[in-house]
C-alpha positions as CSV (number, residue, x, y, z in Angstrom):
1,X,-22.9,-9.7,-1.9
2,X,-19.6,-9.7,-0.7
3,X,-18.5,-7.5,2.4
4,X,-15.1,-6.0,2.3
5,X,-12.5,-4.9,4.7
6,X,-10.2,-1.7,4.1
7,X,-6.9,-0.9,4.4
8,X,-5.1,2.8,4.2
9,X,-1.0,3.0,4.3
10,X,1.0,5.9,4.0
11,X,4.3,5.5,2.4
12,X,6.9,8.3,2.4
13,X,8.5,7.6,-1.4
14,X,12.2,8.0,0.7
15,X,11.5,5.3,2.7
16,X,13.3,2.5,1.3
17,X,11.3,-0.2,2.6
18,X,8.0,1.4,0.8
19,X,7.7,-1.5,-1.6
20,X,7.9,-4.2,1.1
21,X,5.0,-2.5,3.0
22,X,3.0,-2.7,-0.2
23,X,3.9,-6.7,-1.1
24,X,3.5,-7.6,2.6
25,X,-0.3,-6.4,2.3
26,X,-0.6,-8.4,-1.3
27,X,0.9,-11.7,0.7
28,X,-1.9,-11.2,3.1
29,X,-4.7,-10.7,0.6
30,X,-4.9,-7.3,0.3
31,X,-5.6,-5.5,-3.1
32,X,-4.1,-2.5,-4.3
33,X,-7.6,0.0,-4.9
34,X,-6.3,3.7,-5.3
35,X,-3.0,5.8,-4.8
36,X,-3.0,9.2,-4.0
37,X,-0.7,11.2,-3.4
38,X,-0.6,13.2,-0.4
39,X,1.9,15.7,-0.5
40,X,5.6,15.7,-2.3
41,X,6.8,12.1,-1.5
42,X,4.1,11.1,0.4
43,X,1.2,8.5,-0.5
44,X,-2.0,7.2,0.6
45,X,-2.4,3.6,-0.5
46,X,-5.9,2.1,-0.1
47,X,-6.6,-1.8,0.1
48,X,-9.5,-4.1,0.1
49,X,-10.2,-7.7,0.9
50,X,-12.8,-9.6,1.2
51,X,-14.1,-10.5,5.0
């Protein structure tokens, strides 16, 4: 069974580097699992990757 490693980001939706924080984590193996939004503007992204 495979074990796997999580992730949680915020991003503010006015940040303008938002999307690079999200890609970075896909270049390093990360996928995208759930986002929720926190408050107005603000979201809680959650990754996985395998160990």
């Amino acid at each position: 069974m495979t074990k796997w490693e999580y992730s949680r980001v915020f991003i503010n939706s006015e940040q303008e580097d938002g999307i690079d924080v999200l890609n970075r984590h896909g270049y390093d193996g990360w996928e995208l699992v759930s986002v929720i939004e926190q408050y107005s503007g603000c979201y809680a992204c959650y990754f996985k990757r395998p160990m």
